[in-house]
N, CA, C and O of each residue as an XYZ file, in Angstrom:
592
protein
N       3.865     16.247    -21.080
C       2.545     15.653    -21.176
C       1.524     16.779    -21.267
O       1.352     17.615    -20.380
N       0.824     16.720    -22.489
C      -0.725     17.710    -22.622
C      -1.390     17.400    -20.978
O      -1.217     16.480    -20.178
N      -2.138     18.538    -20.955
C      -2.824     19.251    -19.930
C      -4.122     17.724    -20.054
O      -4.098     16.771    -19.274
N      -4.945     17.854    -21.002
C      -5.511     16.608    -21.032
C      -5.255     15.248    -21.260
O      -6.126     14.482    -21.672
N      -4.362     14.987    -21.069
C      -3.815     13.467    -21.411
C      -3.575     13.506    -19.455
O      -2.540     13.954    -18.961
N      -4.518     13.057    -18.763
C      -4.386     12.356    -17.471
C      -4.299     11.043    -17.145
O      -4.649     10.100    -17.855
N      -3.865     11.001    -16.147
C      -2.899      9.295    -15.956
C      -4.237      8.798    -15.525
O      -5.251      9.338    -15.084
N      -3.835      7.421    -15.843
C      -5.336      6.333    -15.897
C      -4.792      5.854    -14.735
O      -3.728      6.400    -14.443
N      -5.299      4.745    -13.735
C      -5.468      3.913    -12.688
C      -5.301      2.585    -12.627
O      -5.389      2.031    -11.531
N      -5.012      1.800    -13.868
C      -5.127      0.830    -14.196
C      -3.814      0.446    -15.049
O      -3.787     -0.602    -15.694
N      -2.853      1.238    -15.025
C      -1.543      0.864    -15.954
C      -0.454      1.216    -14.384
O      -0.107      2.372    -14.140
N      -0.136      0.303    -13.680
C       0.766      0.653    -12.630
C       1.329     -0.627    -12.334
O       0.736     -1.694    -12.494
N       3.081     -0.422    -11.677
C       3.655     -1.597    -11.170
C       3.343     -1.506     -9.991
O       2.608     -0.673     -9.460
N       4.272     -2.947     -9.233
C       4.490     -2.829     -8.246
C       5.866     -3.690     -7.975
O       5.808     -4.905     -8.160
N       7.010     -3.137     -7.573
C       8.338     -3.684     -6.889
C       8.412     -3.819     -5.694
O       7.910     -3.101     -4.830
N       9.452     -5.350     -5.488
C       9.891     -5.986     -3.972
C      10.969     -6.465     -4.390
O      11.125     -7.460     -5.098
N      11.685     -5.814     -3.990
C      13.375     -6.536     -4.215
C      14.239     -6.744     -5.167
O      15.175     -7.537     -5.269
N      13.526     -5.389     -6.323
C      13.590     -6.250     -7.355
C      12.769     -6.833     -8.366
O      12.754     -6.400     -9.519
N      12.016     -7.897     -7.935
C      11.075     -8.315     -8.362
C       9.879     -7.794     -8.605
O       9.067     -7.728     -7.683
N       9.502     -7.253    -10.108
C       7.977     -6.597    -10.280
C       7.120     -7.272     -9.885
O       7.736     -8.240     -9.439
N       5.817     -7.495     -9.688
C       4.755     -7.923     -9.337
C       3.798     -7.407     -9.907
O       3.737     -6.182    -10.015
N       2.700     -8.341    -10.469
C       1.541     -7.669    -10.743
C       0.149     -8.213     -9.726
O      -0.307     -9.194     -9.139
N      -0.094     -6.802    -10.021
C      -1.595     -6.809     -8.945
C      -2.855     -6.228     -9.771
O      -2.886     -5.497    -10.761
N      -3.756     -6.746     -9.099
C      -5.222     -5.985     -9.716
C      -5.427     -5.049     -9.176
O      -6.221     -4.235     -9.648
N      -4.631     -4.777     -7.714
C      -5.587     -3.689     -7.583
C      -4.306     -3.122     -6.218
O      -3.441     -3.930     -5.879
N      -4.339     -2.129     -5.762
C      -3.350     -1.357     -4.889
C      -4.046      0.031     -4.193
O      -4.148      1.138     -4.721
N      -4.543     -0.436     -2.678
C      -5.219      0.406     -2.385
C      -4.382      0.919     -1.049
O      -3.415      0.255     -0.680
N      -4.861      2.381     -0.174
C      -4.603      2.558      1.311
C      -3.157      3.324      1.176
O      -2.266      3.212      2.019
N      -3.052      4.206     -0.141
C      -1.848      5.065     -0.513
C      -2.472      6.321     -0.090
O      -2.992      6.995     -0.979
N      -2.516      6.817      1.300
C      -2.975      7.997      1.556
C      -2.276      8.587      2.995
O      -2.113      7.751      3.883
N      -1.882      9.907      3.250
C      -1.733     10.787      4.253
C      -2.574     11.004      4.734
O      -3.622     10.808      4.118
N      -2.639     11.560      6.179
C      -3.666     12.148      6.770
C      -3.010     12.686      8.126
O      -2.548     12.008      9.044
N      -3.111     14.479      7.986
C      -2.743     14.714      9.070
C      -3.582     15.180     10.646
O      -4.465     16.025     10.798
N      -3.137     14.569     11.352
C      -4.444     14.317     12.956
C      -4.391     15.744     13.169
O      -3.528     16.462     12.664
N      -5.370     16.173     13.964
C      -5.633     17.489     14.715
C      -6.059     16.921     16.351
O      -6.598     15.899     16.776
N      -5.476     18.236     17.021
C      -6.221     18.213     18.403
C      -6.841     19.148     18.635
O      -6.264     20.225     18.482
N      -8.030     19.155     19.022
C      -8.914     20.353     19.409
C      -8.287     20.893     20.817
O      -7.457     20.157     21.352
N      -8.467     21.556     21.161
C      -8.202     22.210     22.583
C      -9.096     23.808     22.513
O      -9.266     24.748     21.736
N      -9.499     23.351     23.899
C     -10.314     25.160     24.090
C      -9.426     25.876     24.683
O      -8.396     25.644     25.315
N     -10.048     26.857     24.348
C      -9.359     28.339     24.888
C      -9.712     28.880     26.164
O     -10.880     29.268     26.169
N      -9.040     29.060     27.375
C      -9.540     29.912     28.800
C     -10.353     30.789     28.024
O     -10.125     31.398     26.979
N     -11.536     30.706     28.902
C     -12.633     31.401     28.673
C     -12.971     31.904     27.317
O     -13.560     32.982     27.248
N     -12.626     31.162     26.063
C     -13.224     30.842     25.056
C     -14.404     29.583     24.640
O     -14.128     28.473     24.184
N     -15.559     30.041     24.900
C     -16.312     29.338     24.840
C     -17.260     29.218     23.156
O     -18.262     28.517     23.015
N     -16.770     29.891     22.284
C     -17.572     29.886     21.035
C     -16.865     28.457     20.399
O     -17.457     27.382     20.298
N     -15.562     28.702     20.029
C     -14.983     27.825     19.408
C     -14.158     26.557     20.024
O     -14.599     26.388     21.160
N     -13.093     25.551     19.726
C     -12.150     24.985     20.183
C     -11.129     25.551     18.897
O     -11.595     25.991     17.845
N      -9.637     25.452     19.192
C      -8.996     25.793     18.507
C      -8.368     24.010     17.510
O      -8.275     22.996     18.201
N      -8.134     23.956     16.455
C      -7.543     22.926     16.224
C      -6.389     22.776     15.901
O      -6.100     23.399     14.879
N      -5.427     22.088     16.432
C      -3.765     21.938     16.152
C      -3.431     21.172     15.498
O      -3.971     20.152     15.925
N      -2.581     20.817     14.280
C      -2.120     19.946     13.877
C      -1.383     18.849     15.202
O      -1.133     19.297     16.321
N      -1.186     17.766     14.911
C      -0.900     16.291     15.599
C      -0.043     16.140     13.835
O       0.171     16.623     12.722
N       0.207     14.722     15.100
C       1.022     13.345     13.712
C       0.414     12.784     12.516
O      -0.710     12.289     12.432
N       1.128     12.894     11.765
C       0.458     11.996     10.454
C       0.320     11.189     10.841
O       0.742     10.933     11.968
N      -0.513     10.144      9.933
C      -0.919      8.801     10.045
C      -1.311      8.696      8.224
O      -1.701      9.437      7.321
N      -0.848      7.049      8.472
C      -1.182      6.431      6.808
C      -2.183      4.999      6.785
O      -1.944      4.152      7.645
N      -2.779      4.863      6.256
C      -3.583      3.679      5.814
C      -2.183      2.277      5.944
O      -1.013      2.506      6.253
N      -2.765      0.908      5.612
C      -1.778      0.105      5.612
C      -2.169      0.191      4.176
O      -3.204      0.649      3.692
N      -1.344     -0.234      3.712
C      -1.252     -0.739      2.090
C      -1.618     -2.372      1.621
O      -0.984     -3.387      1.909
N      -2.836     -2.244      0.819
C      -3.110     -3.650      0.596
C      -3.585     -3.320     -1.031
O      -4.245     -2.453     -1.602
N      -2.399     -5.271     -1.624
C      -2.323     -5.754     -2.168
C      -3.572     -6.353     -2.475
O      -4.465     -6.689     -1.697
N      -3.498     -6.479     -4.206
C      -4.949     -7.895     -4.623
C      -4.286     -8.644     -5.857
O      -3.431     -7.927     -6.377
N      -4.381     -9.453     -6.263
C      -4.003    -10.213     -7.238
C      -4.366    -11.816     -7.517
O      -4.476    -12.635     -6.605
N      -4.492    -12.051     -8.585
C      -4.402    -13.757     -8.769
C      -3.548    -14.172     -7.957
O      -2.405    -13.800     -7.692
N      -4.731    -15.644     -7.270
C      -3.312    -15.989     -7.066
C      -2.354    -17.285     -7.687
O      -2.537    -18.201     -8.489
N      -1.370    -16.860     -6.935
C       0.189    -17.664     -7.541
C       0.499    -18.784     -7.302
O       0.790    -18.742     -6.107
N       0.681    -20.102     -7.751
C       0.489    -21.412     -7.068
C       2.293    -21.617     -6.633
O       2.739    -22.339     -5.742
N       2.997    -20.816     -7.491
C       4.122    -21.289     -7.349
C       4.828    -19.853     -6.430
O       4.546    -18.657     -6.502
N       5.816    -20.577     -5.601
C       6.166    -19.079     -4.817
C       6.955    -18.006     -5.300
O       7.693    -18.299     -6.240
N       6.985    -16.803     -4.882
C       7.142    -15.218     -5.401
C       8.405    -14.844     -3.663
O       8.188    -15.357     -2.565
N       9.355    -14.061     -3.909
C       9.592    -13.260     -3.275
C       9.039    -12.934     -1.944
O       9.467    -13.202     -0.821
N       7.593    -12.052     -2.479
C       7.260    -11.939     -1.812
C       6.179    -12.621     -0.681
O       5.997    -12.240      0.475
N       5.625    -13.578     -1.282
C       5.142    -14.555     -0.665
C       5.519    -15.459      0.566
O       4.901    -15.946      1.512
N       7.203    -15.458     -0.016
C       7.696    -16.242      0.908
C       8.235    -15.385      1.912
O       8.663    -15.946      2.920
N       8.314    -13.947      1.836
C       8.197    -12.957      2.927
C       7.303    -13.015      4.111
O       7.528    -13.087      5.319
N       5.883    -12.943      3.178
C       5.053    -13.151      3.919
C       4.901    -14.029      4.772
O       4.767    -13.726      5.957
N       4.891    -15.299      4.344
C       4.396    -16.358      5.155
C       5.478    -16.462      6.027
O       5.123    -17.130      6.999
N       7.060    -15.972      6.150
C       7.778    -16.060      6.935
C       7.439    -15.079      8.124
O       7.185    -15.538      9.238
N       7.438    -14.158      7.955
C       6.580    -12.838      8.933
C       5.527    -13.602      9.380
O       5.719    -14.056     10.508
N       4.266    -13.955      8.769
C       3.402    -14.464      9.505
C       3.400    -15.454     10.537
O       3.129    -15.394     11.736
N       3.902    -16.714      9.505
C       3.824    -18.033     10.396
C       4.842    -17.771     11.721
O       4.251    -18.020     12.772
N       6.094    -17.372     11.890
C       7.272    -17.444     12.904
C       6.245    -16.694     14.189
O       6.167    -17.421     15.179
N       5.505    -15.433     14.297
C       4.835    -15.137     15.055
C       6.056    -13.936     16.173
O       6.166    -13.877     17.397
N       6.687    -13.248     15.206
C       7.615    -12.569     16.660
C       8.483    -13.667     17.404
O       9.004    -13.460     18.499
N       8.597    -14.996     16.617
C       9.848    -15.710     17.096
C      11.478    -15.172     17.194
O      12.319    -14.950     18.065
N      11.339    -15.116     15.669
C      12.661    -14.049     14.735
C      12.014    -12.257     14.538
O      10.917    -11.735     14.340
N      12.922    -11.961     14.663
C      12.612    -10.654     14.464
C      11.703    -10.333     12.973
O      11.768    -11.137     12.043
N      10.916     -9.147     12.887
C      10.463     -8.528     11.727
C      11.721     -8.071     10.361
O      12.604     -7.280     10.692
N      11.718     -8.449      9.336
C      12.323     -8.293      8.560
C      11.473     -6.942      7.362
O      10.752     -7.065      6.372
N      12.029     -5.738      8.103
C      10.968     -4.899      6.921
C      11.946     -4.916      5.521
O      13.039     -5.407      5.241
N      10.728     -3.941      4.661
C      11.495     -4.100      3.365
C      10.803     -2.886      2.962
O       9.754     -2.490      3.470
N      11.653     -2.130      1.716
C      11.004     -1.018      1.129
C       9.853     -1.634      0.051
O      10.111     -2.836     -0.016
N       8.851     -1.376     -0.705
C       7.930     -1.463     -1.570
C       7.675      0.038     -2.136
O       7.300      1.061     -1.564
N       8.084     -0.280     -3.713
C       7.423      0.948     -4.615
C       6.016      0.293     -5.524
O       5.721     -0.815     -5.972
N       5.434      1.527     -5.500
C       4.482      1.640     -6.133
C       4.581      2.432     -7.503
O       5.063      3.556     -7.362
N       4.297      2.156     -8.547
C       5.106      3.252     -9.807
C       3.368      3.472    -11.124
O       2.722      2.605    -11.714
N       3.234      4.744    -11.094
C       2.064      4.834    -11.875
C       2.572      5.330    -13.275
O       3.234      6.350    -13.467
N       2.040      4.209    -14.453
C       2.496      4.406    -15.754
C       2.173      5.310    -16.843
O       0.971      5.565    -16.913
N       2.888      5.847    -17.684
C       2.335      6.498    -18.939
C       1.841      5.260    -19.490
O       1.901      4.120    -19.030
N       1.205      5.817    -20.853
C       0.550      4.821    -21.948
C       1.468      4.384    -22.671
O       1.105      3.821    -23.703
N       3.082      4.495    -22.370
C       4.405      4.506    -23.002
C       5.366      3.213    -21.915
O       6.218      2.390    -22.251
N       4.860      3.470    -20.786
C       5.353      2.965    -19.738
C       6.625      3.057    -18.704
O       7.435      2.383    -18.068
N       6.144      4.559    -19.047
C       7.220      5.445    -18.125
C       6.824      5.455    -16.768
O       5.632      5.256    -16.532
N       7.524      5.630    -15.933
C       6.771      6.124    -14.975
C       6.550      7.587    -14.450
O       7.316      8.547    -14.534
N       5.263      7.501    -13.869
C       4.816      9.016    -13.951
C       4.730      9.385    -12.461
O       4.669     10.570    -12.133
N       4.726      8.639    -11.776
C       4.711      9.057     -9.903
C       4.631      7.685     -9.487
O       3.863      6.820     -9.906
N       5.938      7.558     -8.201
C       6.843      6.569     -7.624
C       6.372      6.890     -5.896
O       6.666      7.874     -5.216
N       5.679      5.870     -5.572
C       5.417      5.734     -4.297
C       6.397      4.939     -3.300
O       6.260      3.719     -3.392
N       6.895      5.162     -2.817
C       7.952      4.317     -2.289
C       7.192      4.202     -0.761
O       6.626      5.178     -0.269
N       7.263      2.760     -0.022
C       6.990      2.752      1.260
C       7.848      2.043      1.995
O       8.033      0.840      1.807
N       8.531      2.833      3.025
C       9.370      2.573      3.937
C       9.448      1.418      5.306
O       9.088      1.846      6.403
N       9.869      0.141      5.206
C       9.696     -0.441      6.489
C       8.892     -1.385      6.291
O       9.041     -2.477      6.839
N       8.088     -1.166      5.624
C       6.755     -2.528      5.547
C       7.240     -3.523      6.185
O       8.281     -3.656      6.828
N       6.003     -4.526      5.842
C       6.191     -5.487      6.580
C       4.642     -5.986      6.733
O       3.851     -5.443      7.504
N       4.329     -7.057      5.920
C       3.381     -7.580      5.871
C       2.590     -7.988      7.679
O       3.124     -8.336      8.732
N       1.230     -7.738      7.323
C       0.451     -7.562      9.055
C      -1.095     -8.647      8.592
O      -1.973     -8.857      9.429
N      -1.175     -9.320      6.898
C      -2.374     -9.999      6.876
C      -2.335    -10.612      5.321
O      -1.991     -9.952      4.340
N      -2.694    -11.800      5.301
C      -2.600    -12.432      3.961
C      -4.079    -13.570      3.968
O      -4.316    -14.561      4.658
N      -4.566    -13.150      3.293
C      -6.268    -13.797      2.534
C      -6.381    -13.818      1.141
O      -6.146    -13.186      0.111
N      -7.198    -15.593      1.933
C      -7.548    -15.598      0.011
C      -9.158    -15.101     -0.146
O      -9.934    -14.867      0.781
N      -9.349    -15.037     -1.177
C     -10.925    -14.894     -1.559
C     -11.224    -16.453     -1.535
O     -10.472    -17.417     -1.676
N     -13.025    -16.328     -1.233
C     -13.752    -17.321     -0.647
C     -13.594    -18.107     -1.876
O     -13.424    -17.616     -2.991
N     -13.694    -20.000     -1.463
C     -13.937    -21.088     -2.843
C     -15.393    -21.590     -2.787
O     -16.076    -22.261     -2.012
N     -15.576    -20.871     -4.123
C     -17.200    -21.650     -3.911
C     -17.245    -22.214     -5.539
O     -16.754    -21.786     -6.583
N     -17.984    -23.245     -5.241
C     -17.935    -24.267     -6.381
C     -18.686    -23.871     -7.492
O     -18.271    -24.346     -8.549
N     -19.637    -23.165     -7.572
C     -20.750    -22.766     -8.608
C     -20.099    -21.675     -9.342
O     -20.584    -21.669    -10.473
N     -19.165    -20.690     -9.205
C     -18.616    -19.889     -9.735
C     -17.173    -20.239    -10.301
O     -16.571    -21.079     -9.632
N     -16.397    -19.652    -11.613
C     -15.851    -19.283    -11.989
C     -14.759    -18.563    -11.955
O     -13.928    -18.668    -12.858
N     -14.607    -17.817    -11.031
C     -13.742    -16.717    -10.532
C     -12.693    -16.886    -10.553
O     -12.477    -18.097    -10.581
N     -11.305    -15.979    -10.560
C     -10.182    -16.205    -10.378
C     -10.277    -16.244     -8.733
O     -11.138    -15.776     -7.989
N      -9.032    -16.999     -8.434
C      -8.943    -16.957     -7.204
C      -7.802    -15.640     -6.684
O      -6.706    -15.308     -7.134
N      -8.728    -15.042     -5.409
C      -7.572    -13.086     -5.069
C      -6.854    -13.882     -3.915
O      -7.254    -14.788     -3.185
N      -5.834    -13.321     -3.996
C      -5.057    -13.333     -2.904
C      -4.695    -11.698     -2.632
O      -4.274    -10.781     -3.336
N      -5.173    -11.878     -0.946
C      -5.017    -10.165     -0.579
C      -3.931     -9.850      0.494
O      -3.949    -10.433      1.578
N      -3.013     -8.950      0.189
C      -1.663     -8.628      1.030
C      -1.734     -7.261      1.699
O      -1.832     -6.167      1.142
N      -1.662     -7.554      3.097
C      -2.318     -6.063      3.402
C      -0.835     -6.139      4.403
O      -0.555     -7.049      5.182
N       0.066     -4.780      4.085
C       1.565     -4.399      4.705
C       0.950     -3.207      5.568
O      -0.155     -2.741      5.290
N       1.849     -2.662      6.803
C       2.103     -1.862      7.591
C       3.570     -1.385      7.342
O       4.498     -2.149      7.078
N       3.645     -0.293      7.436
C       4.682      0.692      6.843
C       4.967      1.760      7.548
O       3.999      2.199      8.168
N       5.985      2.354      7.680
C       6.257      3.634      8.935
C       5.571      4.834      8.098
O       4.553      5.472      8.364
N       6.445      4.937      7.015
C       5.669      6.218      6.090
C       5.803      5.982      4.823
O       6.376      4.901      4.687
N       5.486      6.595      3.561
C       5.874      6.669      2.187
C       5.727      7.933      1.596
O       4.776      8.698      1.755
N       7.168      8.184      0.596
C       7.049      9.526     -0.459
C       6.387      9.206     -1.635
O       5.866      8.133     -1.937
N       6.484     10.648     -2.526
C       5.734     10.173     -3.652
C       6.861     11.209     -4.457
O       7.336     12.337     -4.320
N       6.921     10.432     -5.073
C       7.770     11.239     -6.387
C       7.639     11.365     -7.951
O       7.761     10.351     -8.638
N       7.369     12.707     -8.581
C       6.874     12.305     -9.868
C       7.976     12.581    -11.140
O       8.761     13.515    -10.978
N       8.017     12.162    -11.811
C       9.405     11.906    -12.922
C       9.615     13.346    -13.424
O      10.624     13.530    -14.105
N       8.851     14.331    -13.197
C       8.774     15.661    -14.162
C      10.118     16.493    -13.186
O      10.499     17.621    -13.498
C-alpha cells in the first residue's frame, strides 16, 4: 500500500461467531496505561510516576435496528434478562478495518466480552430516523493485528 493511500473509517466489519454484522458505527477501541505517582523521601520538587495496569474502554456497538433476531442479539438479551442467574457466557468479537478492495488491513480481536448494556434510540413521531440500537460489551483485553 502507497504511503498516501490511508485507511478510511467507514469501510470496517464486525464478527460474532461467525456471523458478520454490520454497524454504523464502533467506538471505545483504546489502551490506556494507569500511572501511580508516589513521592520521593525528602523529594519535594517532583512526584515520581510509575506505570500501573492497563485499562480499556468497553466497546460499543451502533446500528439499525433488526426486527428479526441475530446471534448476537439473542446473546444479549440472554446475558441481560437471566441477571447472574446462569453464568456469563463470554465470547471473542473481531473488529476488522478494510482496504477499498476489502481486505483486511488491522484485526481487533476482543477477548471475553460479554455484553454489560443494550439501548434503543429515542421514538419520536415527527421525525424520520432510522431506528439505533446501541451494544455496549465489557471485555478483559484486545490485540490488534495488521495483515502486513
Amino acid at each position: 500500500m502507497p504511503s498516501t493511500d490511508y485507511p478510511v473509517g467507514f469501510y470496517f466489519s464486525l464478527s460474532f461467531e461467525g456471523e458478520d454484522a454490520a454497524f454504523k458505527e464502533v467506538s471505545g477501541i483504546s489502551k490506556e496505561l494507569g500511572i501511580e505517582e508516589v513521592t520521593g523521601g525528602g523529594e519535594n520538587r517532583f512526584k515520581y510516576r510509575l506505570p500501573n495496569v492497563s485499562s480499556s474502554q468497553n466497546l460499543v456497538l451502533k446500528r439499525a435496528i433488526i426486527p428479526t433476531g441475530s446471534k448476537l442479539i439473542t446473546w444479549c438479551a440472554s446475558t441481560l434478562d437471566d441477571g447472574l442467574a446462569a453464568a456469563i457466557q463470554t465470547k471473542d468479537v473481531s473488529v476488522d478495518l478494510l482496504d477499498n478492495e476489502g481486505k483486511v488491513l488491522i484485526k481487533w480481536t476482543f477477548y471475553n466480552a460479554y455484553p454489560i448494556k443494550y439501548a434503543v434510540s429515542d421514538l419520536k413521531s415527527q421525525e424520520s430516523e432510522i431506528l439505533i440500537e446501541t451494544i455496549e460489551l465489557a471485555y478483559n483485553y484486545f490485540n490488534m493485528a495488521s495483515s502486513s
